[in-house]
C-alpha positions as CSV (number, residue, x, y, z in Angstrom):
1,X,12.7,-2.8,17.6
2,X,15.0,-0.2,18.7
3,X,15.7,2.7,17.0
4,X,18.8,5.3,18.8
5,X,17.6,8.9,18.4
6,X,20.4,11.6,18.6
7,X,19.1,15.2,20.1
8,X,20.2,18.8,19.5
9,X,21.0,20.3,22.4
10,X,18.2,22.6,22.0
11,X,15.3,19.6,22.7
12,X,17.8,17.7,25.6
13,X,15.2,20.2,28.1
14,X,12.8,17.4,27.1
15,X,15.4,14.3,27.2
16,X,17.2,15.6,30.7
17,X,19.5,16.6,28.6
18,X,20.4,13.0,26.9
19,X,22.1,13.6,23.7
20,X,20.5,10.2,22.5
21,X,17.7,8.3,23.3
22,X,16.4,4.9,22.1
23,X,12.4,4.5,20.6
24,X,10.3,2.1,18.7
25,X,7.9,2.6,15.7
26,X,7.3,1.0,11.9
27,X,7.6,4.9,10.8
28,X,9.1,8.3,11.8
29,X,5.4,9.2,12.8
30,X,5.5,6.4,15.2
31,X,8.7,7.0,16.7
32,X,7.7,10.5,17.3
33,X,4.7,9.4,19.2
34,X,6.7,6.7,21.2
35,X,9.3,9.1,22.4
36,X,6.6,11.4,23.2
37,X,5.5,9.0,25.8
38,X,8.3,9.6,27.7
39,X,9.7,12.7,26.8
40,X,6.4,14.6,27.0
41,X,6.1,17.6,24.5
42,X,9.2,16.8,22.1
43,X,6.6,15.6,19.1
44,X,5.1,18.6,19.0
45,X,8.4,20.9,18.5
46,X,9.5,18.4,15.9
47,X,5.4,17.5,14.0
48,X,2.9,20.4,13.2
49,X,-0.5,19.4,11.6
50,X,0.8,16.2,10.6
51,X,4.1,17.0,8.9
52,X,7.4,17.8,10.2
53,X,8.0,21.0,11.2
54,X,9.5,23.7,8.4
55,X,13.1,24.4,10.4
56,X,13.6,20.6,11.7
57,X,15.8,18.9,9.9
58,X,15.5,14.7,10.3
59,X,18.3,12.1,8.6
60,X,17.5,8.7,8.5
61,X,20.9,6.9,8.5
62,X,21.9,10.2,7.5
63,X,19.9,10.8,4.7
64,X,17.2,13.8,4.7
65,X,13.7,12.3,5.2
66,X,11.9,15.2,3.0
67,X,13.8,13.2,-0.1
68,X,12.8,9.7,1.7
69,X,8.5,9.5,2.6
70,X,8.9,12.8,4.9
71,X,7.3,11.5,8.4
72,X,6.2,8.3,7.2
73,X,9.2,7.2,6.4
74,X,9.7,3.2,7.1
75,X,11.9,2.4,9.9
76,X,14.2,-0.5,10.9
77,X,15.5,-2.0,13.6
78,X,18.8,-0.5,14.8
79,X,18.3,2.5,12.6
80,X,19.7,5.5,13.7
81,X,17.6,9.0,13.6
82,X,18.9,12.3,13.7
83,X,17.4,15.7,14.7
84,X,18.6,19.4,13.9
85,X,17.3,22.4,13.5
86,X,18.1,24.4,10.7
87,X,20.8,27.0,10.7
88,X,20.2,30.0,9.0
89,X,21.2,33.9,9.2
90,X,24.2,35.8,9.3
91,X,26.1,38.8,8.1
92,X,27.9,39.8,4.9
């Protein structure tokens, strides 16, 4: 089962610098996991104690997985993932 994976530019240090990468997994959580097998360290900028982490953003087929099953969401093959961090600040 592959599953593309697009990447902010800010992880691509952990991709060398691929702006999309392919993984497997029956669930967000597992996908995570997978890519972290060959992109050592990425899961753990994205997951903290078991949950995504508060200023990553994650669209499954873009649609926000906080309004699907968070990081267990249910994934199928040729699904398409996609990572950003949130953007906030500014001036008035």
């Amino acid at each position: 089962m592959a599953i593309e994976v697009r990447i902010p530019t800010i992880l691509r240090s952990f991709t060398d610098g691929q702006k999309a990468v392919e993984g497997t997994g029956d669930t967000l959580d597992e996908l995570f996991a997978d890519l972290d097998t060959r992109h050592a360290g990425i899961r753990g900028r994205l997951v903290e104690d078991g949950t995504l982490r508060r200023f990553v953003n994650v669209y499954l087929n873009d649609e926000d997985v906080r309004f699907l099953e968070g990081i267990a969401t249910k994934l199928n093959d040729g699904d398409s993932v996609t990572i950003l961090p949130a953007v906030a600040g500014g001036a008035r």
